[in-house]
N, C-alpha and C positions, 0 to 999 in steps of 0.2 A: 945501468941504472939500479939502485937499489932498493930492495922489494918494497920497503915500506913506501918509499918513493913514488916506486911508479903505481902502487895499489891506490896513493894518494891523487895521483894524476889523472888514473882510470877513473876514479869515483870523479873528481870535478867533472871530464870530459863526458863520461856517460850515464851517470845518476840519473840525471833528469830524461834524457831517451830512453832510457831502460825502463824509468817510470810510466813512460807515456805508451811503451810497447804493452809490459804487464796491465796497465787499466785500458787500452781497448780490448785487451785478455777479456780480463776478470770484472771490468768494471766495479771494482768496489777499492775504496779508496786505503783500507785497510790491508785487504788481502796483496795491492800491486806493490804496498811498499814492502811487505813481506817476501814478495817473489823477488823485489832489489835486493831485499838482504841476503836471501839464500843465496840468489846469484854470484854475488860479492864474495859468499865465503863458499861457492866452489870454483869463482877465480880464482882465490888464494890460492889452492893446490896447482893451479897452473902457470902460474905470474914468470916463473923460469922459462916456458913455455912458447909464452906472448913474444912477439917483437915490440916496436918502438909505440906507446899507447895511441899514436894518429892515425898509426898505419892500416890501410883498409882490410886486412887481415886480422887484425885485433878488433877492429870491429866489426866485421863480421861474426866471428867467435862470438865477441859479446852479445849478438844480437841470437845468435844461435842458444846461446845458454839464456839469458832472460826467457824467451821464448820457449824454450823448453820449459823453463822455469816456473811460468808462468802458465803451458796448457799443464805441468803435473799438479797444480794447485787447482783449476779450472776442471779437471776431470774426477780431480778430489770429490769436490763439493758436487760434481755430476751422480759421481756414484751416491752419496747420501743425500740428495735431495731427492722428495715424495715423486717426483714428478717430473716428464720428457717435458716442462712445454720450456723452461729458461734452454737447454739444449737447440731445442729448434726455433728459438727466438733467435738464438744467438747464431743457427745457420743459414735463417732464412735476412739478417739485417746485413742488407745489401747493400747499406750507405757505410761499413766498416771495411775498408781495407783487409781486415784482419780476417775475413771468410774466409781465407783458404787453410786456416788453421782449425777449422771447423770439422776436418776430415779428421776422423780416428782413426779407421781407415787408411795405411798408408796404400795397401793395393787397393783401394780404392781412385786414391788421390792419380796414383802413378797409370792406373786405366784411362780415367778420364784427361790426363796432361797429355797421355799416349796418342788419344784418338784426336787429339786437337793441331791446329796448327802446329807446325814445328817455332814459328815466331812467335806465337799468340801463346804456347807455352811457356817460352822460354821468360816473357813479358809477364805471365802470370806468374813464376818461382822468385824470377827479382823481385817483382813488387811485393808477391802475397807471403812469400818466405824471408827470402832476404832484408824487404819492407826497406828495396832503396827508393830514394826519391823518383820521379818522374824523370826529374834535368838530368840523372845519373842515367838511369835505364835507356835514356834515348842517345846517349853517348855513346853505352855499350854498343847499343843494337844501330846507330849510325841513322837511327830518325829523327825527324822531327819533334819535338815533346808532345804539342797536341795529338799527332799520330797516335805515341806510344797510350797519352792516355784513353782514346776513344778505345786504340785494340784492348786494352786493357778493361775499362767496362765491357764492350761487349763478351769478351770472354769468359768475364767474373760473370753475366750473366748466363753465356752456356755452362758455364760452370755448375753453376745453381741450379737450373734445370735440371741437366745432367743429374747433380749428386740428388736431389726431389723423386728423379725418376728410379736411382739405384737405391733407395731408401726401401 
């Protein structure tokens, strides 16, 4: 496929997830579409790279770069804001998915996944990293969906705990 091509493929296919990853980032409507542009033009350096744009390897990547993308802008605005309290709003908000990118911390993160279930981890990296769906995460892991999301709250809750207590 060629590049211009498939760069035009990726954007239909994943513009609008990329968007929705970077705003429960950053929640600001400005900042998430700027973390889609960067992201975009540091796909371009890899477009050779990608495989076919459905394939779940290219989005995964993708979700990896937004997201990256997305806490370098989000840690941005950490360091020059007056004040810890939007940081611990944003780790203590439990109704986000998106807590487990709350961890600066990687040995932190990699402590508390360590000490946890071996399943209730692997459930919290799909979901809270990877940000696959439930119906996907319970395929990998061969449960049930409702399963996978009860273990998944309650973990996001030890989680939170946990990271309140190592704080």
């Amino acid at each position: 496929m060629h590049s211009y091509r498939k760069l035009e493929e990726l954007y239909r296919l994943y513009e609008k997830p990329m968007y929705h990853i970077a705003m429960a980032i950053l929640k600001n409507h400005h900042q998430a579409e700027d973390a889609v542009s960067d992201a975009f033009g540091r796909l371009i350096g890899s477009l050779d790279k990608l495989g076919k744009p459905e394939s779940v390897q290219t989005k995964a990547y993708i979700i990896k770069v937004i997201r990256s993308t997305a806490i370098n802008i989000y840690r941005k605005n950490f360091r020059s804001a007056d004040s810890l309290d939007e940081c611990e709003e944003f780790a203590a908000d439990s109704s986000s998915d998106a807590t487990f990118t709350a961890f600066e911390n990687k040995e932190l993160a990699d402590k508390i996944l360590s000490d946890m279930d071996e399943e209730d981890a692997k459930i919290v990296v799909l979901r809270g990293r990877d940000e696959l769906p439930y119906k996907e995460i319970a395929g990998i892991m061969s449960m049930n969906e409702g399963t996978v999301r009860k273990r998944f709250e309650r973990a996001k809750k030890s989680v939170l705990l946990k990271f309140e207590g190592e704080r």
